[in-house]
PDB file with SEQRES, HELIX, SHEET and CRYST1 records, atoms N, CA, C and O in Angstrom:
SEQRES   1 A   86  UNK UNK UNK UNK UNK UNK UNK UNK UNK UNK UNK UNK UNK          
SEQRES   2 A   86  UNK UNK UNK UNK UNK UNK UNK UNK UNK UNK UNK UNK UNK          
SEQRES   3 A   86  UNK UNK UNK UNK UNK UNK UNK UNK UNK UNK UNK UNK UNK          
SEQRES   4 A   86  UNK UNK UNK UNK UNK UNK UNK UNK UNK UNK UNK UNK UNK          
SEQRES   5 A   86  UNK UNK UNK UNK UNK UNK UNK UNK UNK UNK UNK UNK UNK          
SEQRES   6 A   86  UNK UNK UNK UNK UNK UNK UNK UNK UNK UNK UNK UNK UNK          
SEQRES   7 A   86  UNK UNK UNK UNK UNK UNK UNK UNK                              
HELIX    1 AA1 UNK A    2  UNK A    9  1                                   8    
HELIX    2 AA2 UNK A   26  UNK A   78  1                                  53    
CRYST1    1.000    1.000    1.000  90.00  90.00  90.00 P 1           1          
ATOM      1  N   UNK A   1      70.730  -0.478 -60.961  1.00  0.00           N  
ATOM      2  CA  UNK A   1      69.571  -1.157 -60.416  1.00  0.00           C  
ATOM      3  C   UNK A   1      69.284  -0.663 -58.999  1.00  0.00           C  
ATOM      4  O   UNK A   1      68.180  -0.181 -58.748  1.00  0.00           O  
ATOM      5  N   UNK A   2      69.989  -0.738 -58.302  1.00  0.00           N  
ATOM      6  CA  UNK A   2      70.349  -0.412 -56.734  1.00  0.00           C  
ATOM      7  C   UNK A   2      69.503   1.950 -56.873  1.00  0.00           C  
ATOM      8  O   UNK A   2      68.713   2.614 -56.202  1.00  0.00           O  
ATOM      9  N   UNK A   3      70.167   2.147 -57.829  1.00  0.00           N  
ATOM     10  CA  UNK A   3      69.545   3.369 -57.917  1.00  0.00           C  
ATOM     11  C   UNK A   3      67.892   3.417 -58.247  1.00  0.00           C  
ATOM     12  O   UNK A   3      67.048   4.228 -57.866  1.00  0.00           O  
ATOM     13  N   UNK A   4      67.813   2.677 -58.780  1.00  0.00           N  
ATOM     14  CA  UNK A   4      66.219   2.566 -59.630  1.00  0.00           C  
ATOM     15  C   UNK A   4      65.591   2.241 -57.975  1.00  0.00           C  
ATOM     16  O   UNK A   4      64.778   3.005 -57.455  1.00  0.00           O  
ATOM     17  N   UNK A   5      66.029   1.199 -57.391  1.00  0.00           N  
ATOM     18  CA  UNK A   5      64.924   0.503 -56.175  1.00  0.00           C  
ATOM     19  C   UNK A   5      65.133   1.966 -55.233  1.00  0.00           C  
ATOM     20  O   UNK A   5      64.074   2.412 -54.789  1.00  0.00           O  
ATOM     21  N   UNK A   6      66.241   2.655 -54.930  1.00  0.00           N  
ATOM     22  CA  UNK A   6      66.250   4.138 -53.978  1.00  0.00           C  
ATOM     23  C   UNK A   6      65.121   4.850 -54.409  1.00  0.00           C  
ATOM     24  O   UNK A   6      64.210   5.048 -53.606  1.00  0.00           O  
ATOM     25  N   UNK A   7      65.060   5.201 -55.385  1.00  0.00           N  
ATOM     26  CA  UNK A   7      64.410   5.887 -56.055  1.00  0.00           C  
ATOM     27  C   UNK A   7      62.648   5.639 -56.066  1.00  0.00           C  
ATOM     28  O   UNK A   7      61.722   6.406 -56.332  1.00  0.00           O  
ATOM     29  N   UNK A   8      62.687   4.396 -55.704  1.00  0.00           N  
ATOM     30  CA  UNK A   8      61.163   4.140 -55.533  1.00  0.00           C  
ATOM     31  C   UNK A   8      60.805   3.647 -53.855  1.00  0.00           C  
ATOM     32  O   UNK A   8      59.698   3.430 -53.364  1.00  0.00           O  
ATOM     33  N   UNK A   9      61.869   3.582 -53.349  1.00  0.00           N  
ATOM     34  CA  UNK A   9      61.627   3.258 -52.344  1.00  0.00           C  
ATOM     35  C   UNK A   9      61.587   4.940 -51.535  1.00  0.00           C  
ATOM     36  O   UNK A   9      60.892   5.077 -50.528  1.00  0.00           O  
ATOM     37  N   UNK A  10      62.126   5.737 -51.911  1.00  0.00           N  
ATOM     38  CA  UNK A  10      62.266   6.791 -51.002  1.00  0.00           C  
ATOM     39  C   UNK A  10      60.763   7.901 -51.636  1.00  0.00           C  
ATOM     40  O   UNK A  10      60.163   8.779 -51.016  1.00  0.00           O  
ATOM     41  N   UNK A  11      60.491   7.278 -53.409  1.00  0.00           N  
ATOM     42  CA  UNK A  11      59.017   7.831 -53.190  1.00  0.00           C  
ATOM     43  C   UNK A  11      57.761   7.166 -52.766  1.00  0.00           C  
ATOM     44  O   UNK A  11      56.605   7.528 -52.986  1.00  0.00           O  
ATOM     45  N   UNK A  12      58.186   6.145 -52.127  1.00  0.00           N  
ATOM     46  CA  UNK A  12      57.066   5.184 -52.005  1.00  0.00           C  
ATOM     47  C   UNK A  12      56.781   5.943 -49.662  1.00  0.00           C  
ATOM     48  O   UNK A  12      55.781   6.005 -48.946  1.00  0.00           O  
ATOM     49  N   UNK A  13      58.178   6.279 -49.437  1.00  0.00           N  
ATOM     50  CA  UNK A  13      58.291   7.192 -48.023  1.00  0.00           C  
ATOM     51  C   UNK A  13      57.834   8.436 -47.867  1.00  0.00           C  
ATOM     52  O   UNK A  13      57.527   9.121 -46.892  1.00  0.00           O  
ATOM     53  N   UNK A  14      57.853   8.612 -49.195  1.00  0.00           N  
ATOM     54  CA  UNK A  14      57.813  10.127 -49.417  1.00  0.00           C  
ATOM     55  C   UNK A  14      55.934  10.587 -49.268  1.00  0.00           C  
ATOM     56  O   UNK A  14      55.412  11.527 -48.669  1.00  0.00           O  
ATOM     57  N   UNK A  15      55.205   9.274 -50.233  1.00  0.00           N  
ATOM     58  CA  UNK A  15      54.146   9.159 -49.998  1.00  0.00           C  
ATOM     59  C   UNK A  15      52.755   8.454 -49.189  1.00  0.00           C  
ATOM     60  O   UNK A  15      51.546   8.348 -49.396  1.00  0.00           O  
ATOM     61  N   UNK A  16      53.757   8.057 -48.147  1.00  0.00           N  
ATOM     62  CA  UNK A  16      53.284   7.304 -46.667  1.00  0.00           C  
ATOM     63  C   UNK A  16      52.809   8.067 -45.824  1.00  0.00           C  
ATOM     64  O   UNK A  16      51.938   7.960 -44.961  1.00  0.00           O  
ATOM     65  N   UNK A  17      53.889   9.348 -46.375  1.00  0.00           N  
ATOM     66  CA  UNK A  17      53.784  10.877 -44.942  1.00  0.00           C  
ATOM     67  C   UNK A  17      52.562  11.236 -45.033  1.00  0.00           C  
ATOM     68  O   UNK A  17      52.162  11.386 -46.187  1.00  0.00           O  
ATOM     69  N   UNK A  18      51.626  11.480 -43.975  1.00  0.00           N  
ATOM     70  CA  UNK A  18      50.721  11.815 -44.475  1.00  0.00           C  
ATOM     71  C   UNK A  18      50.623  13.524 -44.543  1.00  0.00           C  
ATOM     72  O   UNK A  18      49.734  14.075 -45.192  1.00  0.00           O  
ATOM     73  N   UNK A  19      51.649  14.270 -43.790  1.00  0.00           N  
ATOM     74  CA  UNK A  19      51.575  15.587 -43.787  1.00  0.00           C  
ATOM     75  C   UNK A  19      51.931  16.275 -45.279  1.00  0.00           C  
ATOM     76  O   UNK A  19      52.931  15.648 -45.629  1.00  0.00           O  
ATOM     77  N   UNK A  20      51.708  16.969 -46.032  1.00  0.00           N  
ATOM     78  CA  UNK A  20      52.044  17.573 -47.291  1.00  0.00           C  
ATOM     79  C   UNK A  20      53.486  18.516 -47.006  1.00  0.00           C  
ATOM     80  O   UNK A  20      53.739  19.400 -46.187  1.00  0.00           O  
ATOM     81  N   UNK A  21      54.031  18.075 -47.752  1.00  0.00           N  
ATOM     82  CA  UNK A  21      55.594  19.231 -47.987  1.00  0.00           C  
ATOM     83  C   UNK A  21      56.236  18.880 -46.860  1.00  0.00           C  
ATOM     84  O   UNK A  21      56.960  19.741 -46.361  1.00  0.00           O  
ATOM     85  N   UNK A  22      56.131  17.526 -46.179  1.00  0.00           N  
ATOM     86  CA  UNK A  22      57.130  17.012 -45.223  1.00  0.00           C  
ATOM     87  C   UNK A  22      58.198  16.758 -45.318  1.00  0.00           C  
ATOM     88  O   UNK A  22      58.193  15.553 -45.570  1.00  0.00           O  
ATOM     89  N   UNK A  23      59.552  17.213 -45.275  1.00  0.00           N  
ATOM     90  CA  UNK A  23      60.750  16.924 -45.623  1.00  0.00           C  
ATOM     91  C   UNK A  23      61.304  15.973 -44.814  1.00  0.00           C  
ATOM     92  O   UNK A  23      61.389  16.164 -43.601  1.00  0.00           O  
ATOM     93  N   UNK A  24      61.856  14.545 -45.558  1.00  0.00           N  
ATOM     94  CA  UNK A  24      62.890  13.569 -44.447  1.00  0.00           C  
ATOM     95  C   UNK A  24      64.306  13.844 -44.548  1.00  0.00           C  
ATOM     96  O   UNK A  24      64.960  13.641 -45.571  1.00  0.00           O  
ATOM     97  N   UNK A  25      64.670  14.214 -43.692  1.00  0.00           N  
ATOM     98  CA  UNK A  25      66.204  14.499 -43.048  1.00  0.00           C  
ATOM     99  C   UNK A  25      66.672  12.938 -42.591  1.00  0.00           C  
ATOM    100  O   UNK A  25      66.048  12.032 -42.039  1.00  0.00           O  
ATOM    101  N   UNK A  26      67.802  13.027 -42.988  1.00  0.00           N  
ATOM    102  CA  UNK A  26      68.161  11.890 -41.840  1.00  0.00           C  
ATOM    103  C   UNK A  26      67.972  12.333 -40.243  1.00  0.00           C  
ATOM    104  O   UNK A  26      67.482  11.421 -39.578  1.00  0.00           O  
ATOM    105  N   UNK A  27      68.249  13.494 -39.530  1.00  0.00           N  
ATOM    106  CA  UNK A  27      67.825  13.987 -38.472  1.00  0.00           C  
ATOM    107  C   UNK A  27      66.605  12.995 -37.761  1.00  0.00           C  
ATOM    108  O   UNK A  27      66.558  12.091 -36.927  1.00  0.00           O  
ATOM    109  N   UNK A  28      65.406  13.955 -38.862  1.00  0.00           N  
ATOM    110  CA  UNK A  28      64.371  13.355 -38.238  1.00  0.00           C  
ATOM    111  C   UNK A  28      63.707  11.590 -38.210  1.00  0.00           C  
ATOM    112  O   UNK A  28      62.952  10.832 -37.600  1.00  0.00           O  
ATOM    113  N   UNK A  29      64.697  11.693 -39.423  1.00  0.00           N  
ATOM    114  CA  UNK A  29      64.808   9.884 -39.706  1.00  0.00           C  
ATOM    115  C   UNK A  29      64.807   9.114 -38.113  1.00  0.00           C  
ATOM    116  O   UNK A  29      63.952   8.463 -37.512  1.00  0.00           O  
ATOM    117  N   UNK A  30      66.382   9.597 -37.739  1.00  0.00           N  
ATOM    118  CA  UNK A  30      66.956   9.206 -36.935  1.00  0.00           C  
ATOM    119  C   UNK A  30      66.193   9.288 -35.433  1.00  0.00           C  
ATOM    120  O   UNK A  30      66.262   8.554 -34.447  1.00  0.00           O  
ATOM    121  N   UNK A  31      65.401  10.571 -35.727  1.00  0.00           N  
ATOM    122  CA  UNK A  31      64.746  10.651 -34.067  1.00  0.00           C  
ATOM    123  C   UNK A  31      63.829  10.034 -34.305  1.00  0.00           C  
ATOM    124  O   UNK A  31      63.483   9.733 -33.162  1.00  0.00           O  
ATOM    125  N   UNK A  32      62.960   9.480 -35.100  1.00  0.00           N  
ATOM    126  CA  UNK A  32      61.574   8.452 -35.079  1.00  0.00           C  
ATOM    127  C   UNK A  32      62.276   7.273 -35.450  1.00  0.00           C  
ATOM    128  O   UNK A  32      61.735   6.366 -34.817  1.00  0.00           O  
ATOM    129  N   UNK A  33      62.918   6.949 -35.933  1.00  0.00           N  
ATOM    130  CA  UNK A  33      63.546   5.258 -35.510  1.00  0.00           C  
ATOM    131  C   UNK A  33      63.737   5.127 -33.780  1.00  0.00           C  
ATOM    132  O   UNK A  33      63.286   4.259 -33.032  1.00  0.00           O  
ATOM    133  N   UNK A  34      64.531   6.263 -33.476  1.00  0.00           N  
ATOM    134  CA  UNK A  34      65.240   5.918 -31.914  1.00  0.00           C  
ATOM    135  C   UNK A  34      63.491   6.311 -30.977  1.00  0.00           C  
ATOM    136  O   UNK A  34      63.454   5.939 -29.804  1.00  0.00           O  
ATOM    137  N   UNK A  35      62.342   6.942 -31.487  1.00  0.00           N  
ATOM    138  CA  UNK A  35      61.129   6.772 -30.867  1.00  0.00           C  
ATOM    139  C   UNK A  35      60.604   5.230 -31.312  1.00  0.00           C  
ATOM    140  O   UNK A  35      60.248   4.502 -30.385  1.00  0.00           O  
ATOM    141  N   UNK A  36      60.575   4.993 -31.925  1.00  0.00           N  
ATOM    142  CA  UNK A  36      60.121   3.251 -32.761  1.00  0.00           C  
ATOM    143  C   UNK A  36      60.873   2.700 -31.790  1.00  0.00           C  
ATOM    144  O   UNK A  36      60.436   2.706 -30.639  1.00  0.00           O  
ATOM    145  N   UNK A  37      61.880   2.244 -32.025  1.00  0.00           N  
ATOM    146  CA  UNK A  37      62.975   1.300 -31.153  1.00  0.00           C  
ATOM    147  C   UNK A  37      62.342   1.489 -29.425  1.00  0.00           C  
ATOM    148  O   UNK A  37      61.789   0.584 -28.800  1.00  0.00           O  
ATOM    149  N   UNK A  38      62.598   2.877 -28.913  1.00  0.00           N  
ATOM    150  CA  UNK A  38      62.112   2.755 -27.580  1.00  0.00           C  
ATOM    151  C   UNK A  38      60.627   2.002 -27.258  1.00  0.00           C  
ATOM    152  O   UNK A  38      60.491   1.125 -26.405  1.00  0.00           O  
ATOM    153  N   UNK A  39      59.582   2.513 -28.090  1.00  0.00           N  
ATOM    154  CA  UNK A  39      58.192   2.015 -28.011  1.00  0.00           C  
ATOM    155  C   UNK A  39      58.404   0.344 -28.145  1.00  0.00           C  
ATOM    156  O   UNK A  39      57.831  -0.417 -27.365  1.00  0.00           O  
ATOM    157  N   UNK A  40      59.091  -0.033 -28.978  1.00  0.00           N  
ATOM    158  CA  UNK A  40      59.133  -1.502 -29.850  1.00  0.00           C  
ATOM    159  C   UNK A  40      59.395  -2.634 -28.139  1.00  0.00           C  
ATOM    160  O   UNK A  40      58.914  -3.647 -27.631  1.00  0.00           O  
ATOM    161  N   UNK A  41      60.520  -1.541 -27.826  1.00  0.00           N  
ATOM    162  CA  UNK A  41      61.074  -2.274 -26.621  1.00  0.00           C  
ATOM    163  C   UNK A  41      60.332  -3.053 -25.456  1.00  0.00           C  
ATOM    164  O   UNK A  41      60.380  -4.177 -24.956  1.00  0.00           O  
ATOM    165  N   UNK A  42      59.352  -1.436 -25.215  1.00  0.00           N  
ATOM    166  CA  UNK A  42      58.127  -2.025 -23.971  1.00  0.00           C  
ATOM    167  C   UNK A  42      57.007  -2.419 -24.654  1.00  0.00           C  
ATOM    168  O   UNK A  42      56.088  -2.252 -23.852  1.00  0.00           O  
ATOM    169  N   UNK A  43      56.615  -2.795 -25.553  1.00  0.00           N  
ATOM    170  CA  UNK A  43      55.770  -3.532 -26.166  1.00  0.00           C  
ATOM    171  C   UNK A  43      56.388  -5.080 -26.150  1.00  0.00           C  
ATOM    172  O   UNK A  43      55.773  -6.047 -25.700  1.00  0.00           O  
ATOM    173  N   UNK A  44      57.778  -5.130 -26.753  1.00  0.00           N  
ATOM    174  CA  UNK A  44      57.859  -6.588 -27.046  1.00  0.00           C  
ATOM    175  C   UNK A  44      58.261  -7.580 -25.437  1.00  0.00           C  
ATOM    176  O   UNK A  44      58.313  -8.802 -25.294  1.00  0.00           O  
ATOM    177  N   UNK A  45      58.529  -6.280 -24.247  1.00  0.00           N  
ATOM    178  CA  UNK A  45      58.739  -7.141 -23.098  1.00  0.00           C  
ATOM    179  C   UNK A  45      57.195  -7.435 -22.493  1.00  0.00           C  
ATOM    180  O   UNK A  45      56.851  -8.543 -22.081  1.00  0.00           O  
ATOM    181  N   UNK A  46      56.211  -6.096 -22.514  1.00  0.00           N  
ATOM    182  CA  UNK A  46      54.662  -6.955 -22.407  1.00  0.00           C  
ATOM    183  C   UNK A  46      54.455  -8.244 -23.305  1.00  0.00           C  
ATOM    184  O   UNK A  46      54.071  -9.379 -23.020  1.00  0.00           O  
ATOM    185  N   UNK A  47      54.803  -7.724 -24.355  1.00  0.00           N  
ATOM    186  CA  UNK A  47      54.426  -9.061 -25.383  1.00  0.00           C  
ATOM    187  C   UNK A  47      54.824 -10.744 -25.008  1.00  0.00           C  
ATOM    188  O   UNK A  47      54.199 -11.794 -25.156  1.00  0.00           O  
ATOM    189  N   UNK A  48      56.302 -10.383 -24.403  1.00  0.00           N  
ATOM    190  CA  UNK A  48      57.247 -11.327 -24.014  1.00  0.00           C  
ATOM    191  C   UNK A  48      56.472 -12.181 -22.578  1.00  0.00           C  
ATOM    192  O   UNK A  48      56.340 -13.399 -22.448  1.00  0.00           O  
ATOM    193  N   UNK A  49      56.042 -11.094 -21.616  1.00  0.00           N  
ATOM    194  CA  UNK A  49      55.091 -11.758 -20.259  1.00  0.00           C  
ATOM    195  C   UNK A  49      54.207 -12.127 -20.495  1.00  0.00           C  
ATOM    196  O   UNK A  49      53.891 -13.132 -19.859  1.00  0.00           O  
ATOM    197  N   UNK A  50      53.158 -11.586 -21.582  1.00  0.00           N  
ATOM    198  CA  UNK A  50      51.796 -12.129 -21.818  1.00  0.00           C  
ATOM    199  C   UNK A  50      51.880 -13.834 -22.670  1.00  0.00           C  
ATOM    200  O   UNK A  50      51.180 -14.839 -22.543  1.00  0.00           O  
ATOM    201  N   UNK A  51      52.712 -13.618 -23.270  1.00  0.00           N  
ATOM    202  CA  UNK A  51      53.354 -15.072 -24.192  1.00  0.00           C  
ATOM    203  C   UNK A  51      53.382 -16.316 -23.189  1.00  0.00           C  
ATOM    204  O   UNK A  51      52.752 -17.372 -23.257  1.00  0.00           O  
ATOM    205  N   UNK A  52      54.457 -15.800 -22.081  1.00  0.00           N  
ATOM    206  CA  UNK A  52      54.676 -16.757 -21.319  1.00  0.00           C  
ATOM    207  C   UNK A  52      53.555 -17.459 -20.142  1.00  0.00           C  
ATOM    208  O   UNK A  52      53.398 -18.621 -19.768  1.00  0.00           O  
ATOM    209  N   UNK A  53      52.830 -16.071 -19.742  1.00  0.00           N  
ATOM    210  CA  UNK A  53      51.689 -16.669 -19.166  1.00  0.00           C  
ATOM    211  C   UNK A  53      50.619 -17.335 -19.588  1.00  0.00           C  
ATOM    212  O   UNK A  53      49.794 -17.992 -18.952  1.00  0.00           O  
ATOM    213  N   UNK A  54      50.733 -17.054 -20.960  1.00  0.00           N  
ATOM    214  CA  UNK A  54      49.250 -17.650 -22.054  1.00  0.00           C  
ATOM    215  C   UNK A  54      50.030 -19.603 -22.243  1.00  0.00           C  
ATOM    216  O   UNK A  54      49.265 -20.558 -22.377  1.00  0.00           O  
ATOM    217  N   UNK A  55      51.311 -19.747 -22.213  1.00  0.00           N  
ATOM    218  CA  UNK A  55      51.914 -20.952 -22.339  1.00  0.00           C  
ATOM    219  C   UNK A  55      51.631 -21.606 -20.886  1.00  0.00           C  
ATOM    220  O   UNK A  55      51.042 -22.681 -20.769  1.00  0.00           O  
ATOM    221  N   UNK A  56      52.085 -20.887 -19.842  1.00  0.00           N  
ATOM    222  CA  UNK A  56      51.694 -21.695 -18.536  1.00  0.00           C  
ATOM    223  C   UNK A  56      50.237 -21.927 -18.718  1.00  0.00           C  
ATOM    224  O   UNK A  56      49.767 -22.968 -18.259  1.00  0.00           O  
ATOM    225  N   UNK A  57      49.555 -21.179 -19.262  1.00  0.00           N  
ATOM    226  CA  UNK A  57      47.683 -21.708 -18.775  1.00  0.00           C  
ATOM    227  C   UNK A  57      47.560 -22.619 -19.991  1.00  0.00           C  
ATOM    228  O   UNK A  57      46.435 -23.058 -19.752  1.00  0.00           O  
ATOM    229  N   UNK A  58      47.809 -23.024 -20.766  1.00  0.00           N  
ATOM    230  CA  UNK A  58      47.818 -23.785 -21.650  1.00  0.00           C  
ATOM    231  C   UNK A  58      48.634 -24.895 -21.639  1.00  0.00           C  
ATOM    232  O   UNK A  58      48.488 -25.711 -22.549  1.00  0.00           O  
ATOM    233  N   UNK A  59      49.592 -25.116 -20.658  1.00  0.00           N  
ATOM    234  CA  UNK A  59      50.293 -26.122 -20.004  1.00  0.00           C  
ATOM    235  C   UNK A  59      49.180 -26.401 -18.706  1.00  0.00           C  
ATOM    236  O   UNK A  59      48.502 -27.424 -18.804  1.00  0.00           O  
ATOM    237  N   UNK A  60      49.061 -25.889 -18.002  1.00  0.00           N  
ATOM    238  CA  UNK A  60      48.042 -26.240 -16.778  1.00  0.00           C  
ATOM    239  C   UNK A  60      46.551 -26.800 -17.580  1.00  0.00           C  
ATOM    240  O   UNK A  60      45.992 -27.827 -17.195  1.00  0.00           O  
ATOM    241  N   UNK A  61      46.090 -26.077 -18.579  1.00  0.00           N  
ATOM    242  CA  UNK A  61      44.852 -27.010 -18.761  1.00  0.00           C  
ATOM    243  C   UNK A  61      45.072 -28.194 -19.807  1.00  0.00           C  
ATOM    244  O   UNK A  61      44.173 -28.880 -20.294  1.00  0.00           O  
ATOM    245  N   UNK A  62      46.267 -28.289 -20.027  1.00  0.00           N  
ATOM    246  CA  UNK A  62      46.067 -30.042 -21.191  1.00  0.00           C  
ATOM    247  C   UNK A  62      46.525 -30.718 -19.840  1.00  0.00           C  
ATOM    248  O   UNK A  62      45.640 -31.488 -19.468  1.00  0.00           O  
ATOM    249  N   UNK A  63      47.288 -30.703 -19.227  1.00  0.00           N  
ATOM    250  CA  UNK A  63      47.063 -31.046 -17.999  1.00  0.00           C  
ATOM    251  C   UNK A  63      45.871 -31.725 -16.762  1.00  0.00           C  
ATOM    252  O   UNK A  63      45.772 -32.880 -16.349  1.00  0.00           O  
ATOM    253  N   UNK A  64      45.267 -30.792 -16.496  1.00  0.00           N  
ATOM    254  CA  UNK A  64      43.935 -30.910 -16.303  1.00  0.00           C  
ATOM    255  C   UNK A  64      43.336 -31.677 -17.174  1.00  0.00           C  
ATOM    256  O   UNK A  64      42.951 -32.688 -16.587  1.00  0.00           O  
ATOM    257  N   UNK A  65      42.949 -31.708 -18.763  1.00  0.00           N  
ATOM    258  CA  UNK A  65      42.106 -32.276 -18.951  1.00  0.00           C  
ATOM    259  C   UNK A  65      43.175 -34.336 -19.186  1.00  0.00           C  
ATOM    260  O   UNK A  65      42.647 -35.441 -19.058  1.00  0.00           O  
ATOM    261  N   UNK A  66      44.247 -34.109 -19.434  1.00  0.00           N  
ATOM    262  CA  UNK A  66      45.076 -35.210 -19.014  1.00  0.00           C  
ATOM    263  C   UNK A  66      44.963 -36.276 -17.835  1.00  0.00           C  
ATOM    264  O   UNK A  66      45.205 -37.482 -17.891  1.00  0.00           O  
ATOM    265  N   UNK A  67      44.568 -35.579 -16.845  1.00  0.00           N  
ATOM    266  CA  UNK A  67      44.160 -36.168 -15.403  1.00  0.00           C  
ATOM    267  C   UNK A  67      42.714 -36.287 -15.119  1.00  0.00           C  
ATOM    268  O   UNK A  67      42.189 -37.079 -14.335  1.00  0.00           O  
ATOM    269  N   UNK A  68      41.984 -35.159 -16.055  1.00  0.00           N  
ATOM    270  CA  UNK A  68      40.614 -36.267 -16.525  1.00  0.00           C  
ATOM    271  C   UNK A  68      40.351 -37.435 -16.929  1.00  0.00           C  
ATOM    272  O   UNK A  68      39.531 -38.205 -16.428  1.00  0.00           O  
ATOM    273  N   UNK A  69      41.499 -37.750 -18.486  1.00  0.00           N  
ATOM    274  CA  UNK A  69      41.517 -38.521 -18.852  1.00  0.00           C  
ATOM    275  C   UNK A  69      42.094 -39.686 -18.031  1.00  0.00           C  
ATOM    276  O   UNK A  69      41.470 -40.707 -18.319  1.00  0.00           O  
ATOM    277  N   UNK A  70      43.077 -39.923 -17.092  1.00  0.00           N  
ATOM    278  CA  UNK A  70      43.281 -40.954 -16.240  1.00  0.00           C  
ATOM    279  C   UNK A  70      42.849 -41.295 -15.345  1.00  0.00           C  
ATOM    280  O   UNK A  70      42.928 -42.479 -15.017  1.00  0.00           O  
ATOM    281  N   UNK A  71      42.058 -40.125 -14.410  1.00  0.00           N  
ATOM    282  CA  UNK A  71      40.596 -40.425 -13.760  1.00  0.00           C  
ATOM    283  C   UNK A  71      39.478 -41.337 -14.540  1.00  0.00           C  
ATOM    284  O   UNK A  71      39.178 -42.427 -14.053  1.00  0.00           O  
ATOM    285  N   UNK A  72      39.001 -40.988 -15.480  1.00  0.00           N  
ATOM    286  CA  UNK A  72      38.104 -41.418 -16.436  1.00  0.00           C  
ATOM    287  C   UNK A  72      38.140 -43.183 -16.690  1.00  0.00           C  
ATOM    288  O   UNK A  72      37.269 -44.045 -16.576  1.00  0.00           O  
ATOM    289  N   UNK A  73      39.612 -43.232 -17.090  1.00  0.00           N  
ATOM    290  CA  UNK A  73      40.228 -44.309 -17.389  1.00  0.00           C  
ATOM    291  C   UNK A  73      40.166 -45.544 -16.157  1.00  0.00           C  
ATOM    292  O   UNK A  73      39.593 -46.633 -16.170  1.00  0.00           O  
ATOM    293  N   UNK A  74      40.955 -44.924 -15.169  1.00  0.00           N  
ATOM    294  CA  UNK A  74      40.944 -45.881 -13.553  1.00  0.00           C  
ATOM    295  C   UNK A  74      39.872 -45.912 -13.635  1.00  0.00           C  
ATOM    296  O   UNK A  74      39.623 -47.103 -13.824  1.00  0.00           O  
ATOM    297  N   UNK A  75      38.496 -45.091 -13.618  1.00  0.00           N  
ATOM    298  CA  UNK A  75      37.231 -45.334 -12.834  1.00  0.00           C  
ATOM    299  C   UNK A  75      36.379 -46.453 -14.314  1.00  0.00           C  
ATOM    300  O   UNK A  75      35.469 -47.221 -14.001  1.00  0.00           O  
ATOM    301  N   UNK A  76      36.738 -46.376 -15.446  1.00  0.00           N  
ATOM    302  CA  UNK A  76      36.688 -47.473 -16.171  1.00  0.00           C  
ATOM    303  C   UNK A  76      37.051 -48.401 -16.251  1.00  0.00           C  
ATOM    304  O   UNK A  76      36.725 -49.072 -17.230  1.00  0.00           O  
ATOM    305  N   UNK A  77      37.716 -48.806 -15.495  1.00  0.00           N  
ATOM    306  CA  UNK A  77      38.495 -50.180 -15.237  1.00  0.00           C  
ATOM    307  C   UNK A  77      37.981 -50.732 -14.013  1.00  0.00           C  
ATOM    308  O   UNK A  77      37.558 -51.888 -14.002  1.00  0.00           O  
ATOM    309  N   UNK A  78      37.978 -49.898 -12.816  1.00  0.00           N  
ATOM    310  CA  UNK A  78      37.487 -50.690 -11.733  1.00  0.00           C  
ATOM    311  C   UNK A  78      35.893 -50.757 -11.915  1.00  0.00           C  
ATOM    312  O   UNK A  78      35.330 -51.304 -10.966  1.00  0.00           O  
ATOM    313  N   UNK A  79      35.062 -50.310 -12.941  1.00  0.00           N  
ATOM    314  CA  UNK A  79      33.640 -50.659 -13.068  1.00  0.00           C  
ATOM    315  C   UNK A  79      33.682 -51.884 -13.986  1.00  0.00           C  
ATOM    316  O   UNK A  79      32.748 -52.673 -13.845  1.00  0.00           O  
ATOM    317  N   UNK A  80      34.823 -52.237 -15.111  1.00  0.00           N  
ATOM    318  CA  UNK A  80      34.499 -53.586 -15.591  1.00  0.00           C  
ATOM    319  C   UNK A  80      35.373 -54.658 -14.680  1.00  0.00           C  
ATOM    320  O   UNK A  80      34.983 -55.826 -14.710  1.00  0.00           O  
ATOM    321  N   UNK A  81      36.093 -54.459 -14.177  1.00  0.00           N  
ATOM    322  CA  UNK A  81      37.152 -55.473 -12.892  1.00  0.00           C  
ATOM    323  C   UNK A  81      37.378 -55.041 -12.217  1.00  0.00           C  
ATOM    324  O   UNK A  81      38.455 -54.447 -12.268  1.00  0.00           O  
ATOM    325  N   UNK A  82      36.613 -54.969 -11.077  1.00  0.00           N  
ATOM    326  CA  UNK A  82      36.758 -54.239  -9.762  1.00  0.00           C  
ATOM    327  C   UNK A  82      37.543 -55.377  -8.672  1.00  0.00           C  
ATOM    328  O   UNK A  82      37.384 -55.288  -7.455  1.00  0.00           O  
ATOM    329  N   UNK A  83      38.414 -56.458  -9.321  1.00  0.00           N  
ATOM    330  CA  UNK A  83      39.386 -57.095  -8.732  1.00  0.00           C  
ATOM    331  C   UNK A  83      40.937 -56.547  -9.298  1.00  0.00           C  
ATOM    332  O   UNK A  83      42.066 -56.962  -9.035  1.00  0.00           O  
ATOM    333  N   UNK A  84      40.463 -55.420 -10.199  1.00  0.00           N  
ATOM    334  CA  UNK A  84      42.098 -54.927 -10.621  1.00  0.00           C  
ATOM    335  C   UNK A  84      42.132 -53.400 -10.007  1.00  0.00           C  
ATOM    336  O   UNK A  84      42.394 -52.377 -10.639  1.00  0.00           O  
ATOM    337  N   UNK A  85      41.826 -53.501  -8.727  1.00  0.00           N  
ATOM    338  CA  UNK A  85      41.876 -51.869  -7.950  1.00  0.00           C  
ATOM    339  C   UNK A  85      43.163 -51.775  -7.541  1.00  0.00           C  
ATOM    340  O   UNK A  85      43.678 -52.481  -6.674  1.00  0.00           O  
ATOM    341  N   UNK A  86      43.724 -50.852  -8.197  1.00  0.00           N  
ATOM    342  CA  UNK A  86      45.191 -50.643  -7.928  1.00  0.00           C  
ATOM    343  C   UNK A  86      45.426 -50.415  -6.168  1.00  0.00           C  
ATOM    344  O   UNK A  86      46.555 -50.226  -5.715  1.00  0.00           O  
TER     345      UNK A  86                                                      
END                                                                             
């Protein structure tokens, strides 16, 4: 079984390449994984800063609109009982 899935998996690689009569070596295997891996790296640490800053601005505006809402609220209260002014 394990032979049958090699077997389709390495022509299913075979026909991804887009160059004709491309031979995979483990060699060259090996040098475009270790190019993948390097690229993967500084992508996923941009990825990693942009993540975190998109969470702070999305923490700062429920926020904001949070302190709308308790603005909103106080200034609704002291217009129906303006003897309950904190």
């Amino acid at each position: 079984m394990q032979l049958t899935q090699y077997d389709m998996y390495k022509s299913d690689l075979k026909n991804s390449i887009e160059e004709e009569n491309k031979n995979v070596t483990p060699s060259k295997w090996r040098a475009e994984l270790d190019n993948i891996d390097q690229e993967y790296d500084k992508v996923s640490k941009q990825l990693s800063d942009t993540t975190v800053y998109l969470a702070a601005i999305e923490v700062l505006e429920h926020n904001r609109k949070e302190l709308n809402r308790i603005l909103e609220n106080e200034s609704h209260i002291k217009s129906i009982r303006p003897d309950r002014i904190r």
